[in-house]
N, C-alpha and C positions, 0 to 999 in steps of 0.2 A: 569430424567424427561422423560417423556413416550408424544411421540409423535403422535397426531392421523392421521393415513395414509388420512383416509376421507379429514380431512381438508388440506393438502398437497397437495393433487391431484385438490380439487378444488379450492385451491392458482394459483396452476401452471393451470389450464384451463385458469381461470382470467388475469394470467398473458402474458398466452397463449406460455408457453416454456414446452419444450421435457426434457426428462428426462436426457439426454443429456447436455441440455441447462443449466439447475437446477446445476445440477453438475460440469459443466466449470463455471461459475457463481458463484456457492458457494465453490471453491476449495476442493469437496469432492469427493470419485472415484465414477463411475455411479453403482456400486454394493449397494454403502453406500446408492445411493439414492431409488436404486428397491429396497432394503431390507425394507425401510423405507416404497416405497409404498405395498407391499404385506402386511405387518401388520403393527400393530402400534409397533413402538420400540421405545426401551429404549437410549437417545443420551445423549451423554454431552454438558457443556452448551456454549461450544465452537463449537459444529456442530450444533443447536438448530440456535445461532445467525447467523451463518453463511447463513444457510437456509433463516431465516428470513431476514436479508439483500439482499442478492439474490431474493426475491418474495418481496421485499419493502414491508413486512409488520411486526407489534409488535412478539415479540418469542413468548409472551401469547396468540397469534392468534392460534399457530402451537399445542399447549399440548391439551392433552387429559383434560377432565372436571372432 
């Protein structure tokens, strides 16, 4: 599942957390989470959810269209 960095980044404005934050949050390391926002990448759907629970919002919020 291919991730869109855009909408990631304006999850985490809304939610108002650092990328940091994102990442002690969603128990992923802060590389997994700058990778993700420099482009859109490709996650599994075990780091997808995690995200998503972390930013309290659906994982079909977070993919690319």
């Amino acid at each position: 599942m291919e991730l869109d960095s855009r909408k990631v980044r304006l999850s985490m404005v809304n939610a108002c957390i650092s990328n940091k934050s994102l990442a002690r949050r969603a128990g992923v390391s802060v590389g997994t989470v700058n990778r993700i926002l420099r482009k859109n990448s490709k996650v599994n759907t075990d780091t997808l959810g995690k995200l998503s629970k972390a930013l309290n919002i659906p994982p079909a919020s977070l993919l690319k269209e």
